[in-house]
LODRENPA-294282 format. One line per field, with one value per residue (C-alpha): residue number from 1; x, z, y. Coordinates in steps of 0.1 Angstrom, whole numbers, m for minus. Layout:
<nodes>
resi = (NUM,...)
px = (X,...)
pz = (Z,...)
py = (Y,...)
</nodes>
This chain:
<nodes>
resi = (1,2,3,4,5,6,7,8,9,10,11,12,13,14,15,16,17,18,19,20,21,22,23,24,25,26,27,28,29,30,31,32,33,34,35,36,37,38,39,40,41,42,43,44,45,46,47,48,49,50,51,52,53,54,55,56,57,58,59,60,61,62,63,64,65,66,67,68,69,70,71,72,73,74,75,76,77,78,79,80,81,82,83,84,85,86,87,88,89,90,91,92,93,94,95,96,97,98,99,100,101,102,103,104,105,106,107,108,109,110,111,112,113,114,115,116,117,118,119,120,121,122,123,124,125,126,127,128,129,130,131,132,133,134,135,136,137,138,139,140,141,142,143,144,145,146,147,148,149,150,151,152,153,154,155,156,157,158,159,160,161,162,163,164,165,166,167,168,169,170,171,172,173,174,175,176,177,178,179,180,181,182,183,184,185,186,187,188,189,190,191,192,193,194,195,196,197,198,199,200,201,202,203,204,205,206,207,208,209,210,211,212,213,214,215,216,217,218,219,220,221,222,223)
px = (954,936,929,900,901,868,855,826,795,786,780,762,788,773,745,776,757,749,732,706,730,754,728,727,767,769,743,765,796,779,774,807,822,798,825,855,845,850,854,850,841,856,846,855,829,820,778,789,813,793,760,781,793,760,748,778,771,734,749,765,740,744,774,790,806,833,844,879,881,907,899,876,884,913,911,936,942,964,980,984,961,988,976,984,979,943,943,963,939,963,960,957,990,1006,998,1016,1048,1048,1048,1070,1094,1095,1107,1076,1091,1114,1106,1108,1079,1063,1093,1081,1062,1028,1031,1048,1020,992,966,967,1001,990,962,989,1012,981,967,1002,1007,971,967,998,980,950,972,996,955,947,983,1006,1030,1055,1094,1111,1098,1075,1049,1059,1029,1027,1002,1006,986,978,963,939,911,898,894,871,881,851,863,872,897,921,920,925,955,973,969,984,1010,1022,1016,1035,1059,1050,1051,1019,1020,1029,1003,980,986,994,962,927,899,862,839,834,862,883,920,934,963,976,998,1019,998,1027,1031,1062,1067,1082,1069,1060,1021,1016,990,959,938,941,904,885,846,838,804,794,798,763,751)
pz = (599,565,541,519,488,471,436,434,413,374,381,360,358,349,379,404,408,406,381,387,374,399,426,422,422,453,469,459,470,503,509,497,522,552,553,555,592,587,616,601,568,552,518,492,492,457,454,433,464,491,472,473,508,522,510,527,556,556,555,588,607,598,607,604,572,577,546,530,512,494,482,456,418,404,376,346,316,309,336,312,281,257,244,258,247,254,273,299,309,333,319,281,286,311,280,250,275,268,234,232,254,280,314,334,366,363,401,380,359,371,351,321,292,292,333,342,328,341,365,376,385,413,427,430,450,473,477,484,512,530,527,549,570,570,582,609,626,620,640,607,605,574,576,543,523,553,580,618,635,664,683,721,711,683,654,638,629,589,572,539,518,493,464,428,398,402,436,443,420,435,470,461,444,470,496,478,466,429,405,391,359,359,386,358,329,359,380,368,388,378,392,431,428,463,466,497,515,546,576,600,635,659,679,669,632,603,573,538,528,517,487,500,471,441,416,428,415,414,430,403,377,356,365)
py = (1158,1151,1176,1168,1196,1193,1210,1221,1205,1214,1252,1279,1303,1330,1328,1316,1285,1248,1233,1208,1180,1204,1196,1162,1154,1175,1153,1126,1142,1147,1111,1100,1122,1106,1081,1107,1118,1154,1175,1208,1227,1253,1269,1296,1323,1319,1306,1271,1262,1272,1250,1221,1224,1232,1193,1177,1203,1189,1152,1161,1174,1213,1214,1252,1258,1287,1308,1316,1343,1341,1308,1318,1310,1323,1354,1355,1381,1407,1431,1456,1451,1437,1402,1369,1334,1320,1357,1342,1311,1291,1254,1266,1283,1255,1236,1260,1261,1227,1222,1249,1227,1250,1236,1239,1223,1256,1277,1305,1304,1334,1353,1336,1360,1347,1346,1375,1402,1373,1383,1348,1347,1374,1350,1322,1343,1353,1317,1308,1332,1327,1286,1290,1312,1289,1259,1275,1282,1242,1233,1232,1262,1263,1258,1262,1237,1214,1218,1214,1202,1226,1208,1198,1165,1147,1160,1136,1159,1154,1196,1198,1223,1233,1254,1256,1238,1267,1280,1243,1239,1265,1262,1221,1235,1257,1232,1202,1224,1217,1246,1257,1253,1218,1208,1225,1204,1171,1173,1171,1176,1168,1181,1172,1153,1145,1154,1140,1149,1141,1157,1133,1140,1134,1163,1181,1163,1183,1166,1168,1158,1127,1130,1102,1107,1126,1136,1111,1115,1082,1086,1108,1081,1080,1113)
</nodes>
């Protein structure tokens, strides 16, 4: 199976939708992904997501476009009104930890100060437990660290994952067992840019994903 992770266009947050320069990458994201041959859709709930996948959706005929919930943008600030750095936005403080030198490869970083009273460090514990969820129903379920492909047959089908930066960030790093705050400050991800990653299909397989593609917005280039 492929796994196509896709950010949404230039949004207006504060409306929870696209831009018309939004509009237009989506468009273009939507026949970039004609050549992907996606078999089905999936999308956060959020308006910005949900615009962008409705043009690839249009681009393949209408096809259905099913929401997940808990794939909608991550929050961050403090858990108990005390201040944080940047009030707790993920890639600002991914970025202090390192000039601080702090280890951010560490699998404890949730214990860290400016994670542990984070809102956002909640929202990567819940992405991490539902995109699990999410791929045990597509034929992957989790062992330890890798995926067993559960699947009588083989599983070849390509998945497009509509969402956000964050969401994004953390269901990757739970799935490539990369901790969060270092996929923060590693990955960037313009907007409807195309992560790729990509599950052995033999039936039976335990494997760890193999990253296809990683940002790619090439086809918005100019706009």
């Amino acid at each position: 199976m492929r796994l196509i992770f896709v950010r949404h266009g230039e949004p207006n947050y504060a409306l929870d939708c696209l831009t018309e320069k939004g509009v237009l990458q989506a468009e273009k994201a939507a026949q970039r992904l004609r050549s992907e041959s996606i078999d089905a859709m999936f999308s956060s709930p959020q308006g910005r997501a949900l615009q962008t996948a409705q043009a690839a959706s249009r681009a393949y005929e209408n096809m259905p476009v099913e929401t997940l919930d808990f794939m909608h943008e991550v929050s961050w600030g403090s858990l108990d009104g005390s201040p944080l750095f940047k009030n707790g936005h993920p890639w600002a403080v991914s970025d202090e930890l390192i000039r601080q030198g702090y280890d951010v490869m560490r699998r404890d970083w949730e214990s860290h100060p400016l994670f542990k009273n984070n809102l956002v460090t909640d929202c990567v514990r819940l992405i991490a437990g539902k995109i699990d969820q999410w791929l045990s129903s597509l034929g992957y379920e989790r062992e330890g660290l890798y995926y067993r492909n559960t699947l009588d047959g083989e599983n070849r089908r390509t998945v497009a994952l509509f969402s956000h930066g964050g969401s994004s960030t953390a269901a990757l790093a739970h799935i490539t067992n990369i901790p969060f705050p270092y996929l923060c400050t590693l990955f960037h991800m313009p907007f409807t840019s195309l992560t790729i990653l990509r599950f052995d299909p033999e039936p039976g397989s335990l494997c760890a994903p193999h990253l296809e593609l990683s940002g790619d917005a090439k086809h918005i280039e100019g706009i």
